[in-house]
MARZA-415712 format. One record per residue: residue in one letter; z, y, x of N, C-alpha, C, O in turn. Coordinates in nm, 4 decimals, padded with zeros to 6 digits. Example, Ala and Ser with C-alpha at 12.3 -4.5 7.8 and 13.67 -1.06 7.14 Angstrom:
2
{pt 'a',{00.7800,-00.5690,01.3190},{00.7800,-00.4500,01.2300},{00.7800,-00.3300,01.3200},{00.8465,-00.3319,01.4236}}
{pt 's',{00.7080,-00.2250,01.2850},{00.7140,-00.1060,01.3670},{00.7870,00.0030,01.2900},{00.8039,00.1138,01.3409}}
This chain:
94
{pt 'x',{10.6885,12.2278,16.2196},{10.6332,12.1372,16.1216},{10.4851,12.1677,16.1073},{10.4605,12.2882,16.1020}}
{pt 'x',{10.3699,12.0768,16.0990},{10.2168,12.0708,16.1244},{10.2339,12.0522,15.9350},{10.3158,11.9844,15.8730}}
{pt 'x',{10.1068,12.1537,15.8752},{10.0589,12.1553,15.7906},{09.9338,12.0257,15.7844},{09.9004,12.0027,15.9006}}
{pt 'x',{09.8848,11.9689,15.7219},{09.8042,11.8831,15.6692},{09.7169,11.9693,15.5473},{09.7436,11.9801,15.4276}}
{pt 'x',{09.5912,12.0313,15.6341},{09.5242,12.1392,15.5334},{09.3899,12.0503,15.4653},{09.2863,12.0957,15.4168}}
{pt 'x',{09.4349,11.9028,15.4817},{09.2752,11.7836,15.4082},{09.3686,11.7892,15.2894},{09.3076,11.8438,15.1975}}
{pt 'x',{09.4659,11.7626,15.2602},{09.5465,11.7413,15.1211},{09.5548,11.8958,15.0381},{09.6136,11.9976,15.0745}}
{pt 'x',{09.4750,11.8722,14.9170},{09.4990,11.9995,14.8335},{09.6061,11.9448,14.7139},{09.6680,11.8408,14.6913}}
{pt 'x',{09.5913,12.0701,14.6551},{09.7032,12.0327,14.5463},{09.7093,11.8834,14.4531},{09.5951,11.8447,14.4285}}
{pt 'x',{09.8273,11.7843,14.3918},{09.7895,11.7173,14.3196},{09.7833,11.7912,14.2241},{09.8418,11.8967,14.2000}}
{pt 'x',{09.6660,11.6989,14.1351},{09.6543,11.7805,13.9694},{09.6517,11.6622,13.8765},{09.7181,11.5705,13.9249}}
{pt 'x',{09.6109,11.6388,13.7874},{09.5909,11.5733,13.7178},{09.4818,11.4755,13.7086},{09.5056,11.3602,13.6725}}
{pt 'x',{09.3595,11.5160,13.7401},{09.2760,11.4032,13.7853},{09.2969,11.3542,13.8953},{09.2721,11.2345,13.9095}}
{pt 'x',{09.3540,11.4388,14.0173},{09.3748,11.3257,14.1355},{09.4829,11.2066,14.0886},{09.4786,11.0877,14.1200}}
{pt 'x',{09.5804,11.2741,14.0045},{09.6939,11.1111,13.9452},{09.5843,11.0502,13.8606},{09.5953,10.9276,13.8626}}
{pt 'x',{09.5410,11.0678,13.8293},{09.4369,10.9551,13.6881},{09.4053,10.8459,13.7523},{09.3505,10.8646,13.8609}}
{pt 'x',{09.4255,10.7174,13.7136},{09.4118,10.6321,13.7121},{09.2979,10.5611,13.6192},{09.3270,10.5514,13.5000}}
{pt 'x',{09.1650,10.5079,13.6631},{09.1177,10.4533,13.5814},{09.1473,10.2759,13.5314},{09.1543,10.1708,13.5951}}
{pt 'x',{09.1563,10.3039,13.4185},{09.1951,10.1556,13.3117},{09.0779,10.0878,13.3283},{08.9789,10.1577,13.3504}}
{pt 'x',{09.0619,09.9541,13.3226},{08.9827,09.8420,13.2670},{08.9955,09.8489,13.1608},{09.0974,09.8433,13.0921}}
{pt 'x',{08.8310,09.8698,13.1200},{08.8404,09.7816,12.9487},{08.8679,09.6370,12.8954},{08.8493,09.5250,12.9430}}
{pt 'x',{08.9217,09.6861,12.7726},{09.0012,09.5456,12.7544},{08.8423,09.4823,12.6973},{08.7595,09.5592,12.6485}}
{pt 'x',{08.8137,09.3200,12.7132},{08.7206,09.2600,12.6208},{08.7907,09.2078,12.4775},{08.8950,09.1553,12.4385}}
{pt 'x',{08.6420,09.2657,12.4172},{08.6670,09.1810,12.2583},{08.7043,09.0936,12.2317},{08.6240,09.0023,12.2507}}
{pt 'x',{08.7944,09.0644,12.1922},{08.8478,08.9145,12.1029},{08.7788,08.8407,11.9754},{08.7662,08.8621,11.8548}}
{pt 'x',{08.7497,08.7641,12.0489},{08.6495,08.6865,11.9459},{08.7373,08.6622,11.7978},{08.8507,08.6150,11.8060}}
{pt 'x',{08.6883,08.6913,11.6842},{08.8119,08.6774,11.5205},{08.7789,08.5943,11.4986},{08.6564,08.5822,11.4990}}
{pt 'x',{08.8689,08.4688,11.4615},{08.8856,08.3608,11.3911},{08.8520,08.3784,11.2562},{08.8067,08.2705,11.2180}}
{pt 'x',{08.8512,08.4696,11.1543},{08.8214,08.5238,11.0391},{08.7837,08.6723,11.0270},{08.7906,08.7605,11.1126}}
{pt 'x',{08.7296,08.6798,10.8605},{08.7004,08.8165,10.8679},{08.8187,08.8809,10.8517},{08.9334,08.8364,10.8546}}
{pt 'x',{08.7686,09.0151,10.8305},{08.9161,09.1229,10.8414},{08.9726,09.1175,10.7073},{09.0943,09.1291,10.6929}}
{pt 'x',{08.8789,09.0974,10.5877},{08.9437,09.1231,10.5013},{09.0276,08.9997,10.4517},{09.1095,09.0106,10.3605}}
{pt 'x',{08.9970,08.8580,10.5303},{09.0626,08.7302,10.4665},{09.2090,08.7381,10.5654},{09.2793,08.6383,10.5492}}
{pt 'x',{09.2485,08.8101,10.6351},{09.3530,08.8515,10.7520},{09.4186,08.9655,10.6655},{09.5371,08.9387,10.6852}}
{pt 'x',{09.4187,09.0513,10.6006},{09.4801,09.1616,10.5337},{09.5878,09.0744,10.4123},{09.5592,08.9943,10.3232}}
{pt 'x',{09.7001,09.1240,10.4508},{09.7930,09.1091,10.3397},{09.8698,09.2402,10.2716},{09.8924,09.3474,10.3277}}
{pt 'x',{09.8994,09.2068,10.1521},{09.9579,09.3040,10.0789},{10.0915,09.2480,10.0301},{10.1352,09.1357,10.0052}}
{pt 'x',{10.1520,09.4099,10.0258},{10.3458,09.3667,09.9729},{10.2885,09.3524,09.8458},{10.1774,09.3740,09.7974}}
{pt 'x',{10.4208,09.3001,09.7963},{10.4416,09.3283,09.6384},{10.4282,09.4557,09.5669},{10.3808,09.4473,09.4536}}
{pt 'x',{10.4597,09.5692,09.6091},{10.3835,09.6797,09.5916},{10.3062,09.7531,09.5919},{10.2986,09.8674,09.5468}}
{pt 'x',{10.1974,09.6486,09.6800},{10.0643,09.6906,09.6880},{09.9923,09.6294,09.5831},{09.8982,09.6852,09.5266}}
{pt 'x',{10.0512,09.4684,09.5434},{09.9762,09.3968,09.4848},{10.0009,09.4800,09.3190},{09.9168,09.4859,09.2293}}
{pt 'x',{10.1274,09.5315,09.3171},{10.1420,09.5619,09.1646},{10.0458,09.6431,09.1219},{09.9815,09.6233,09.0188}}
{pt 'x',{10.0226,09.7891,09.2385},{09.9362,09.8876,09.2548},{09.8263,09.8222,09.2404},{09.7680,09.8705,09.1433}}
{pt 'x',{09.7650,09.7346,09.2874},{09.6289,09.6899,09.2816},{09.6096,09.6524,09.1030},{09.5233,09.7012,09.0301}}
{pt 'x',{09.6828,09.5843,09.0753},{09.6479,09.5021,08.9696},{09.7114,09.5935,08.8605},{09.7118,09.5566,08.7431}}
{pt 'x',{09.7578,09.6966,08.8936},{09.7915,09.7793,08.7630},{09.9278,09.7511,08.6859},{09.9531,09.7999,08.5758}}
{pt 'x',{09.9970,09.6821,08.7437},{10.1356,09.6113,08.6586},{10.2519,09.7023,08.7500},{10.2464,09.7666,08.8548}}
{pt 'x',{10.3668,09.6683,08.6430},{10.4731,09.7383,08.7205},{10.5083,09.6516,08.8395},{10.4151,09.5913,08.8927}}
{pt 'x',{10.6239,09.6383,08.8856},{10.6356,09.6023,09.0603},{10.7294,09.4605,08.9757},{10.7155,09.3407,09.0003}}
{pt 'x',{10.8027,09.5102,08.8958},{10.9396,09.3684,08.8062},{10.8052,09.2723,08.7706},{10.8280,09.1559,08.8035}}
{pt 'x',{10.6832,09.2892,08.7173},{10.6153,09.1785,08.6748},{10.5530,09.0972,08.7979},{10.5044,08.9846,08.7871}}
{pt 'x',{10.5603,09.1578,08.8954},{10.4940,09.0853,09.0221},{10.6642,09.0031,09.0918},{10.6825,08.8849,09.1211}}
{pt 'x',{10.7268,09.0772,09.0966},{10.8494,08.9972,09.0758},{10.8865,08.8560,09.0138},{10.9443,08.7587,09.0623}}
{pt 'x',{10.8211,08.8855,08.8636},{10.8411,08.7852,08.7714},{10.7442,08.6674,08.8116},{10.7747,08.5494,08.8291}}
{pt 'x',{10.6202,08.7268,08.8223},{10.5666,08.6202,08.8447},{10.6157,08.5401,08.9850},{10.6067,08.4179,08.9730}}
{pt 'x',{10.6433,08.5655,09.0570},{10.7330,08.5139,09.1717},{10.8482,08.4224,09.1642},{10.8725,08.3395,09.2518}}
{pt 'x',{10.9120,08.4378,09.0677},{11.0314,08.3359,09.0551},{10.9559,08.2363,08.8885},{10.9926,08.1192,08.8781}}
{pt 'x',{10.8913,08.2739,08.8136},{10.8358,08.1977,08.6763},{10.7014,08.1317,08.7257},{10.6668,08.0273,08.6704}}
{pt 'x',{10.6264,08.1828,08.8219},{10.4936,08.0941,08.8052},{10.4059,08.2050,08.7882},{10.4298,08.2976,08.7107}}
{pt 'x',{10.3210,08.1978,08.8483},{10.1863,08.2809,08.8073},{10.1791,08.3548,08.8934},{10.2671,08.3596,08.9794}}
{pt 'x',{10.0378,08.4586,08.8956},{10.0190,08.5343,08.9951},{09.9458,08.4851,09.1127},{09.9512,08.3633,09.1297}}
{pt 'x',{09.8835,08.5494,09.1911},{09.8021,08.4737,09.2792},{09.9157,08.4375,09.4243},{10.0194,08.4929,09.4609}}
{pt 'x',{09.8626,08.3568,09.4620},{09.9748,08.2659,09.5734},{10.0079,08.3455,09.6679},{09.9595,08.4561,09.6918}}
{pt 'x',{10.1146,08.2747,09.7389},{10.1966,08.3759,09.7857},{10.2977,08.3117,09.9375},{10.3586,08.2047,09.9379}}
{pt 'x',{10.2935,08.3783,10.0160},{10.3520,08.3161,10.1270},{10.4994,08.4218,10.1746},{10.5178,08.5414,10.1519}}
{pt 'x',{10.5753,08.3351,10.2371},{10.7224,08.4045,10.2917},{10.6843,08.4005,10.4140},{10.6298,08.3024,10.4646}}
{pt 'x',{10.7206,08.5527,10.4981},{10.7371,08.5229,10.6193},{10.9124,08.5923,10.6626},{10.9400,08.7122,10.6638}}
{pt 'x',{10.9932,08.4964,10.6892},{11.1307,08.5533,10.7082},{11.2033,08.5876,10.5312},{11.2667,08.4948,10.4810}}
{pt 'x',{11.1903,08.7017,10.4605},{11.2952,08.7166,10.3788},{11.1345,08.7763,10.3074},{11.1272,08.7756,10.1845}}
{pt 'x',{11.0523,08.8095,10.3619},{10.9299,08.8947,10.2864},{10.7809,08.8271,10.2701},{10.6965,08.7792,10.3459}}
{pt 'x',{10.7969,08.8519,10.1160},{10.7046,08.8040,10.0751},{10.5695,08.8280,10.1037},{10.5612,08.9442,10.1433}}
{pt 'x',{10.4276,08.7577,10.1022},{10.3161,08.8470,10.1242},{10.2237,08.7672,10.0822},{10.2315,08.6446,10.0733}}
{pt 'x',{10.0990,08.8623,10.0448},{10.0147,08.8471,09.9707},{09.8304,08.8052,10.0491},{09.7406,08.8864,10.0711}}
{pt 'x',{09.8297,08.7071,10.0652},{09.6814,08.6949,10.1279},{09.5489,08.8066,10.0194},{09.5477,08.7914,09.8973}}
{pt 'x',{09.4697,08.8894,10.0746},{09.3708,08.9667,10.0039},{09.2889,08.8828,09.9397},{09.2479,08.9089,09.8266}}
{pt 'x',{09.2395,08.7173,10.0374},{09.1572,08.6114,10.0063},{09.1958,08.5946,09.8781},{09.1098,08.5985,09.7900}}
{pt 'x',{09.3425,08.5715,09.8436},{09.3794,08.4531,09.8060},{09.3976,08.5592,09.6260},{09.3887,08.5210,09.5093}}
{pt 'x',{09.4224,08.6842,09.6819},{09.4010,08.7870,09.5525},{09.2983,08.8216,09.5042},{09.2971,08.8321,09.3816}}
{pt 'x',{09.1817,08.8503,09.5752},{09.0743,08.8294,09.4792},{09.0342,08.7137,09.4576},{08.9292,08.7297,09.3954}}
{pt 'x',{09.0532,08.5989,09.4710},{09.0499,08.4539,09.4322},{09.1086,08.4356,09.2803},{09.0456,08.3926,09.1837}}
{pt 'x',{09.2400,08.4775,09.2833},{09.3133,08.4968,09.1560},{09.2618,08.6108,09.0515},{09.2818,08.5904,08.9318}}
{pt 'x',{09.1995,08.7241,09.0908},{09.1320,08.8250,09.0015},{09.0014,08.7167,08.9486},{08.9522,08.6912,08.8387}}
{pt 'x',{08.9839,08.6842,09.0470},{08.8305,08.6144,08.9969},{08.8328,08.4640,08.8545},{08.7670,08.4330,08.7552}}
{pt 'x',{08.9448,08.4157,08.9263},{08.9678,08.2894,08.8509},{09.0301,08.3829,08.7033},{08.9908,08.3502,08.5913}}
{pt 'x',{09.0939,08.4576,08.7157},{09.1497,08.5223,08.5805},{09.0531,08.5921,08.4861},{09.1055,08.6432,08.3871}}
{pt 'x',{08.9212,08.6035,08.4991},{08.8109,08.6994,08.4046},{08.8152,08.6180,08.2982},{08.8362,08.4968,08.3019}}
{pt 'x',{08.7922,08.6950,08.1873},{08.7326,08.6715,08.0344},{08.5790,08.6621,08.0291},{08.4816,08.7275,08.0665}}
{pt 'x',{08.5938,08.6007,07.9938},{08.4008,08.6696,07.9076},{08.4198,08.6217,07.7975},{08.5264,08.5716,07.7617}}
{pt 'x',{08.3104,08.6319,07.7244},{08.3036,08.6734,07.5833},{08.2906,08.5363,07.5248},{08.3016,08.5072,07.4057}}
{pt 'x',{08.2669,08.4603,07.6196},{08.2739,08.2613,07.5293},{08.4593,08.2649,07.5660},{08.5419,08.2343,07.4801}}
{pt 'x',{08.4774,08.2857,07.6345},{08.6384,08.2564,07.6502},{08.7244,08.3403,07.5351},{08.8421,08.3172,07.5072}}
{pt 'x',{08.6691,08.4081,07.4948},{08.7559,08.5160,07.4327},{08.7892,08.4020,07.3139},{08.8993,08.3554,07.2846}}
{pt 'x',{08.6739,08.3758,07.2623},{08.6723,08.2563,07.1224},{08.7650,08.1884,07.0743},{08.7436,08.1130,06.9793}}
C-alpha cells in the first residue's frame, strides 16, 4: 500500500467551510411598530394585574388587540397609541 505524503492531517480548518453572507432585508416597518406583547407583558407594562387586562378583553377597553390562533397579542404601536390617547391634564381633570 503507497502512502500519499501531500495529504496532512484533517483538522478543523481544512473541514471549514466558508458561508455566504446573507443580504439585508429591506423592513417594511420600524422595529418597534413589529414588537408585540402578551397579556402579561401588557399588564406589567401598564401596572395592572393580568385579570384586568383580561377584563378589558371580553368588556371593552384597553388598547386593541389582535388573535393569532387561540393567543392574544398586543401591537407596541397600537399600546402606546392607547397610553397616549388615555393622559389627563389638568383641563381634563375639571
Amino acid at each position: 500500500m503507497r502512502k500519499n505524503s501531500s495529504v496532512g492531517p484533517l483538522t478543523a480548518d481544512a473541514l471549514s467551510v466558508e458561508r455566504p453572507q446573507r443580504s439585508a432585508r429591506p423592513k417594511k416597518h420600524s422595529p418597534s411598530a413589529e414588537q408585540h406583547l402578551t397579556p402579561e407583558a401588557l399588564a406589567e407594562r401598564v401596572g395592572v394585574p393580568l385579570e384586568t387586562v383580561y377584563r378589558w378583553n371580553s368588556r371593552g377597553g384597553g388598547p386593541r388587540r389582535m388573535k393569532l390562533g387561540r393567543h392574544v397579542r398586543y401591537r407596541l404601536a397600537d399600546v402606546i397609541a392607547w397610553e397616549d390617547a388615555n393622559y389627563i391634564t389638568d383641563n381634563d381633570a375639571a
